[in-house]
Wavefront OBJ file of the C-alpha trace (Angstrom):
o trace
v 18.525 -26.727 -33.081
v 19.679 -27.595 -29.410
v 18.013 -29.646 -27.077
v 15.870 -27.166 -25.443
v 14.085 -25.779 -28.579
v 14.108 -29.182 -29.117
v 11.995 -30.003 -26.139
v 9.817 -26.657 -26.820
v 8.757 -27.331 -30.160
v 8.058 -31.109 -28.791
v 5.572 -30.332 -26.381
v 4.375 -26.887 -28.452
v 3.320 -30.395 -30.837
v 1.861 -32.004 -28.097
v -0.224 -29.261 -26.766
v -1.825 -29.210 -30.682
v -5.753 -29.744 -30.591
v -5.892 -32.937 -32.044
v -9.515 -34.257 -33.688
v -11.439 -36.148 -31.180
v -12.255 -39.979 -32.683
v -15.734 -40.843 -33.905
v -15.813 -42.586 -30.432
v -14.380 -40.072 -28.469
v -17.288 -37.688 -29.735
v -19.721 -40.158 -28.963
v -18.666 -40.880 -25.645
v -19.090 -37.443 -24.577
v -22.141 -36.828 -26.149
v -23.621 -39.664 -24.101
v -21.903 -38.446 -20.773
v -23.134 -34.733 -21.843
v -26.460 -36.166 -22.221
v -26.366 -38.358 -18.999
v -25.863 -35.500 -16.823
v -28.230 -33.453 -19.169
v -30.781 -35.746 -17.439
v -29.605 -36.123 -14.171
v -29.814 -32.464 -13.640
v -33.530 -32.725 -15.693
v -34.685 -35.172 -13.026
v -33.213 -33.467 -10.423
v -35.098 -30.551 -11.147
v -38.187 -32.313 -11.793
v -37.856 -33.825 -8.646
v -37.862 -30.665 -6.788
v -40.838 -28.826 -8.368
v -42.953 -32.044 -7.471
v -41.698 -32.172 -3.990
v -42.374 -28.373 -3.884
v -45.890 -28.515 -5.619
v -46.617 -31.478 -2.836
v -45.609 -29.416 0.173
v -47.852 -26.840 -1.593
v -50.823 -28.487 -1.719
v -50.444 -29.707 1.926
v -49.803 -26.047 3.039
v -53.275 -24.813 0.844
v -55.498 -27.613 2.130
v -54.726 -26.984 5.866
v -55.385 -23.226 5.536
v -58.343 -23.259 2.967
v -59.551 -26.470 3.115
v -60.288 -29.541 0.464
v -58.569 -27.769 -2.859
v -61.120 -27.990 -6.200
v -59.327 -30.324 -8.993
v -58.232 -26.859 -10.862
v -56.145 -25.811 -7.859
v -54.451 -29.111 -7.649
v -53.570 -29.317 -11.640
v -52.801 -25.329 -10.868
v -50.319 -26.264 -8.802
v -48.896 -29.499 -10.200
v -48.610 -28.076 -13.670
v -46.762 -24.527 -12.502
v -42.966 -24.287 -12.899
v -40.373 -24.232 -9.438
v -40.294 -20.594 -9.840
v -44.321 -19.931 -9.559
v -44.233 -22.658 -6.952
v -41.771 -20.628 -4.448
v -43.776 -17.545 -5.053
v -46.894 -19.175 -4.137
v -45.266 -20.788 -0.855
v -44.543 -17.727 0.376
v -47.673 -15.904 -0.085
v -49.467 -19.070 1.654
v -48.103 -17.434 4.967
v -49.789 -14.308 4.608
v -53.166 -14.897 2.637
v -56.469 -14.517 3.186
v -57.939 -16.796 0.582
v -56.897 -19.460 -1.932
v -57.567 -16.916 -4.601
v -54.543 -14.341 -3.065
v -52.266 -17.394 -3.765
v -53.347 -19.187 -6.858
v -55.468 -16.279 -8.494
v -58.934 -16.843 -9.481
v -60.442 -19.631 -11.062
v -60.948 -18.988 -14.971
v -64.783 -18.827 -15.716
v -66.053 -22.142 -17.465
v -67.374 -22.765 -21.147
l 1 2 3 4 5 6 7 8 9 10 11 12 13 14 15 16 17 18 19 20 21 22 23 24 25 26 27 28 29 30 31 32 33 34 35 36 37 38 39 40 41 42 43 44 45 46 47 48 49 50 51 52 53 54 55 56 57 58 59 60 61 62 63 64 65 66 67 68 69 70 71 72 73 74 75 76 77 78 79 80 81 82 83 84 85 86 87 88 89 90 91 92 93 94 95 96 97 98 99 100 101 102 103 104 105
C-alpha cells in the first residue's frame, strides 16, 4: 500500500461514526432540551403579548370585556389570536370577533 491509500483509508477511519459517550448523549440532550424551552417561552411569550394587545384593542371598541371574553382570549392559541386581531378592525360587535358567549348551566 503507498502512502496515498495510506492517507485515504486513514481519514476513510476517521470519518467512521463513532458512539457518542454516555456524557456526550447527555450533554446534548440537555442543550436539545434548553433550546426546546427557549423556543417554548419564546412562544409563550408572544401569544400573551398578543392576547394583551387584544384585549386592549376589544375594550376600546366594545367597551369593559365580561370575564369569559378575557379567559376567551387569554386561553386561545397565537394562531386564533392573529385571526381575531384582524377582524377587530372591521367588526361590528364583540360577538363578530370572539363568537358568542356559550349559554350557562
Amino acid at each position: 500500500m503507498n502512502t496515498v491509500e495510506a492517507d485515504l483509508d486513514r481519514e476513510e477511519s476517521d470519518r467512521e461514526w463513532k458512539r457518542p459517550s454516555l456524557e456526550e448523549v447527555f450533554k446534548i440532550e440537555r442543550a436539545v432540551g434548553w433550546w426546546k424551552g427557549l423556543l417554548d417561552g419564546e412562544e409563550q411569550g408572544e401569544r400573551k403579548g398578543a392576547a394583551k394587545i387584544l384585549e386592549r384593542q376589544l375594550t376600546r371598541r366594545f367597551g369593559v370585556l365580561s370575564i369569559w371574553v378575557r379567559a376567551t382570549i387569554h386561553l386561545a392559541d397565537q394562531k386564533t389570536l392573529e385571526k381575531w386581531s384582524d377582524l377587530v378592525l372591521d367588526a361590528c360587535s364583540l360577538e363578530e370577533v370572539i363568537g358568542p358567549c356559550p349559554p350557562v348551566g
